[in-house]
N, C-alpha and C positions, 0 to 999 in steps of 0.2 A: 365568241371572239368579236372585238369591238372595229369599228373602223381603223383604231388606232393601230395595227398590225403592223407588221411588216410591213415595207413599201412594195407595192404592186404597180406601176407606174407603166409597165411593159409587160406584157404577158404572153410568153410566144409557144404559140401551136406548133407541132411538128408531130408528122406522123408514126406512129411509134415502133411500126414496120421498117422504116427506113434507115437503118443504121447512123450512116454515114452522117443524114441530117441530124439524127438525135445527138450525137458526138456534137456535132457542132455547135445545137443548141445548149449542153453542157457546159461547152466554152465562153459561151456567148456572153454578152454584157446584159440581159435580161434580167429583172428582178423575178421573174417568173417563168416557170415555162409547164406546160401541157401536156403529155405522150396521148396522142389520137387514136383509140379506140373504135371511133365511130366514122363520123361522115366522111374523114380521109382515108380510108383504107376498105379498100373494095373485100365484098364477103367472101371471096376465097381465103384472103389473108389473115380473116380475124384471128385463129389459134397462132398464128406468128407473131401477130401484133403484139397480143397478150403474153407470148414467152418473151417476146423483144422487148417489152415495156419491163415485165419482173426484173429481166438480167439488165437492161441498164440504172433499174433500180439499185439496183444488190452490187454492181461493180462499179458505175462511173461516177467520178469527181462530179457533185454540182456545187458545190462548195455552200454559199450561202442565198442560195436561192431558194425559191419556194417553189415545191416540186407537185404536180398534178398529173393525175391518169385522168382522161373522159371516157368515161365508160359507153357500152351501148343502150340504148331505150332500155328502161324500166321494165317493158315488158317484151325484151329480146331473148332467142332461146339460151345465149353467150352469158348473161349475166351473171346466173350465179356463179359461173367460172370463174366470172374477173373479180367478185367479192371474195369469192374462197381463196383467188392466188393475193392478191394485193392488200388486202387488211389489214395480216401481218408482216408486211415490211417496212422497219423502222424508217426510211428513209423518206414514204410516203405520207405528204402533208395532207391531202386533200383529195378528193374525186371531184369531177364536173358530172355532173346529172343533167344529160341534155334534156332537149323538151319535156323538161319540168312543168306540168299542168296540175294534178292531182295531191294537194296536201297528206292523204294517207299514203300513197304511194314512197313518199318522202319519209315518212315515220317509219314505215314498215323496213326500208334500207337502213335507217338508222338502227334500228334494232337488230339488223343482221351484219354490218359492222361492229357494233359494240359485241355482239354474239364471240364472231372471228377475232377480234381487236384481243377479246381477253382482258389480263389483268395489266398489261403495257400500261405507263403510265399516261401516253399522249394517243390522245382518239384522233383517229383520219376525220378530217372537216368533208360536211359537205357543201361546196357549189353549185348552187343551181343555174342553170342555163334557161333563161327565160324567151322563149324562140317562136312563139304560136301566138294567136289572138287568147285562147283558152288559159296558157300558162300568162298570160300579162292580166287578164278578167280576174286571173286568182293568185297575184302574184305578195299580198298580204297575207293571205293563211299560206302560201309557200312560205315566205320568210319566216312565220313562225311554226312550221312543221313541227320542226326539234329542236334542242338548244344547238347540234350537231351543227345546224346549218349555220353559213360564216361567212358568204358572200354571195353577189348577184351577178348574174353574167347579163349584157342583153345580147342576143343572139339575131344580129339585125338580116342573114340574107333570107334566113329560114323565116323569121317573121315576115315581111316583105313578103315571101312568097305566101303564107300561111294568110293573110289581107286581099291578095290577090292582086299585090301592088305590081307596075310593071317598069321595075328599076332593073337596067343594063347593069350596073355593079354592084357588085355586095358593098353594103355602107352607103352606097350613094342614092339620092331622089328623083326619083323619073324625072325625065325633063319635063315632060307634060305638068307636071305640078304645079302650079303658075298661079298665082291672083291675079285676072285681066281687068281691067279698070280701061273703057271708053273715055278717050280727054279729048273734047271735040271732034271725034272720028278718025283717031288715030289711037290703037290698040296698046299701051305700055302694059307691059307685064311684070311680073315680080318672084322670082324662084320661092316654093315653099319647102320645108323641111320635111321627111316624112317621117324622122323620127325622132324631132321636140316631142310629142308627147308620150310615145313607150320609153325615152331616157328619161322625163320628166318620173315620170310614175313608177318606175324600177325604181331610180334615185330616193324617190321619195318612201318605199317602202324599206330600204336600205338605210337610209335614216332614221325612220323612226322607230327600226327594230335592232339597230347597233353593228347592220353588218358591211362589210365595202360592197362597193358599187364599181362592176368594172365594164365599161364600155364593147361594144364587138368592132370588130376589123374594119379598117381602110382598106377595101377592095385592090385599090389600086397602088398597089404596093412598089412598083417602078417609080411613080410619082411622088419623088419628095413631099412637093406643096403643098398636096392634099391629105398627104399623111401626116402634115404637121397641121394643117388646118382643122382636118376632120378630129385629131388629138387634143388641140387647143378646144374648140369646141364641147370636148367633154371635162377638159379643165377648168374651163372657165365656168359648167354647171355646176361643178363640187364632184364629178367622179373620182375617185381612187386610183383609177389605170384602163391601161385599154389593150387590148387582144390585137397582136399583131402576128402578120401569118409569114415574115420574112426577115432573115435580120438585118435586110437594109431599111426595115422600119423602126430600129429600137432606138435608135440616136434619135430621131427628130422625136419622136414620141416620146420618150424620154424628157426632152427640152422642152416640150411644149408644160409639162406638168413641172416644171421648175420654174419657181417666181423670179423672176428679173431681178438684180442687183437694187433697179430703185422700186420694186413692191415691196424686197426684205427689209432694204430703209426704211420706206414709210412705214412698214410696221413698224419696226421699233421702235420709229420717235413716234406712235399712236401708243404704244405698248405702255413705254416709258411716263408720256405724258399722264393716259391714263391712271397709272399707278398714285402720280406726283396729286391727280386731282382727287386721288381716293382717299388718300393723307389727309386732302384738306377740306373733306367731306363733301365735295362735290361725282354729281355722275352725266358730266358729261365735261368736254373740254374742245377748243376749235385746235386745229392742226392744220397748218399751211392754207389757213382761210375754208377747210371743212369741219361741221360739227359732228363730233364723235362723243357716242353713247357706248351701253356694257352693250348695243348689238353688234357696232363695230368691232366692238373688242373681240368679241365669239370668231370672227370672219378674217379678225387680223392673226389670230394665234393661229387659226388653219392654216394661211399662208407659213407663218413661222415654223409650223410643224412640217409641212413639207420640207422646206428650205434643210432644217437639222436633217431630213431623212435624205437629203441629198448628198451630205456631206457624206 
C-alpha cells in the first residue's frame, strides 16, 4: 500500500473496552480511528477489550473510515487470541504492532494473518508502531518486513521513555533541552526538539519504502494551540497524519494538514505554468518572482493531493 491511500490526517485511539467512547469515535469526524488493545486497557480487561473490539467490528457504522485494532506485544500471552478473533473480519483494515523492533517478528505475524485471512480477497495491513530506541535502530528492515506492512506509527511517549528522556508530556520536549549560548555573560537559550530526528528517520524510511508516515499524539490534548502546532509541525515534515487521543483534537489536526486557500493557488499556477513550460521545451519557469524546477513540481502535487483528499 503506497502513501497514496486513503487520507489518514487524524487517527484517533480509543480504548476498545470502553463502549460508550468507541461509539463515539464511530461518529466522529476522524479519518481513522484505533480500538486499544494494549497500553489503554489495564490486564484484567484484555478478554473484554478483545470481545469489545470484535463486536464493534461486526455491528457499528464506521462508515468510511479506516478502522484499526492495536494488538498487544508480539510476545504477549493474549496474541494469538486477537489474531485468531480479528483476521477474519471483513470490516478490519489494519493491526497496529506496538513496539515493533524485530523484522522477523513482523514476518512471522504476517504469515499468521495471511494463515486466518484465508482466501478473502483483501489482507488486514500491518502497522508498525515505532516506540523504542531498538525499533527506530531498525526501523528500515521493519518497513520492509513484508509487502503486508503499510504504514509507520512513531510512538513518541513510549520512545522518550525508552531514551530515557525526561519529558512532562507525551509529545512534548523536556524543557531542559535547551542550546545555551554565553553573550557577554548573560545566558540566552533556545528550546530543542527531541523529536526532529526519530520523525526525521521514520519519515524517511516511510518514504523510501512507499508506506504512510503517521505522526504520535499531542499529549496535551485540552490545549488547542499545541495541538495544532505540534500537527502542523508534522505537516509541514511531509507526514500523512497524526494520532490523536481526543476528539477535541481532530478539527485542529485536521486543519493543520490542509493547505491554505493560497498554497492550493500557488500550486496551481506552478502546476499550470509548469505544464505551459514543458510544451515549450523548457524545465524550469519563474512564478511570482520564484524559480521553479520538476523538484518543485514533485512538492507542488503533494500539496494538490491533499487539497482533493480534503474535498
Amino acid at each position: 500500500m503506497s502513501a497514496e491511500a486513503r487520507p489518514v490526517r487524524t487517527y484517533l485511539a480509543v480504548p476498545a473496552h470502553r463502549r460508550r467512547l468507541v461509539q463515539s469515535a464511530a461518529a466522529s469526524a476522524a479519518d481513522a480511528v484505533f480500538l486499544d488493545l494494549e497500553d489503554a486497557v489495564p490486564p484484567g480487561e484484555k478478554a473484554a477489550a478483545l470481545d469489545a473490539a470484535v463486536q464493534a467490528l461486526t455491528e457499528l457504522d464506521w462508515g468510511h473510515k479506516s478502522i484499526s485494532v492495536r494488538l498487544n506485544a508480539v510476545a504477549s500471552a493474549t496474541i494469538a487470541g486477537e489474531i485468531d478473533r480479528l483476521a477474519a473480519l471483513p470490516r478490519l483494515d489494519a493491526v497496529i504492532v506496538p513496539k515493533a523492533e524485530h523484522p522477523a517478528d513482523i514476518a512471522a505475524l504476517a504469515v499468521e494473518f495471511r494463515a486466518k485471512r484465508g482466501n478473502r480477497p483483501v489482507s488486514v495491513a500491518l502497522e508498525l508502531l515505532i516506540e523504542t530506541a531498538l525499533g527506530l535502530v531498525n526501523v528500515e528492515q521493519l518497513a520492509v518486513a513484508d509487502p503486508l506492512v503499510s504504514a509507520l506509527h512513531l510512538g513518541v511517549g513510549d520512545f522518550a521513555a525508552s531514551i530515557g528522556a525526561r519529558s512532562p508530556e507525551i509529545g512534548a520536549s523536556p524543557p531542559g533541552y535547551r542550546h545555551a549560548e554565553n553573550l557577554a555573560g548573560r545566558i540566552n537559550d533556545v528550546p530543542l526538539d527531541l523529536f526532529a530526528y526519530p520523525m526525521m528517520r521514520l519519515l524517511v524510511a516511510a518514504r523510501a519504502f512507499g508506506l504512510q508516515a503517521i505522526d504520535g499524539p499531542c499529549g496535551a490534548y485540552r490545549d488547542e494551540a499545541m495541538t495544532m502546532a505540534s500537527a502542523r509541525k508534522a505537516a509541514a515534515m511531509g507526514f500523512d497524519g497524526k494520532q490523536v487521543i481526543h476528539p477535541s483534537q481532530i478539527e485542529p489536526t485536521r486543519d493543520a494538514f490542509i493547505p491554505s486557500s493560497d498554497e492550493v493557488a500557488f500550486a496551481r499556477k506552478v502546476l499550470a505554468a509548469m505544464e505551459d513550460a514543458t510544451r515549450n521545451g523548457h524545465g524550469a519557469v519563474t512564478v511570482d518572482g520564484k524559480m521553479i524546477d520538476y523538484a518543485n513540481l514533485r512538492m507542488i502535487r503533494r500539496v494538490i493531493q491533499f487539497a482533493d483528499g480534503c474535498r
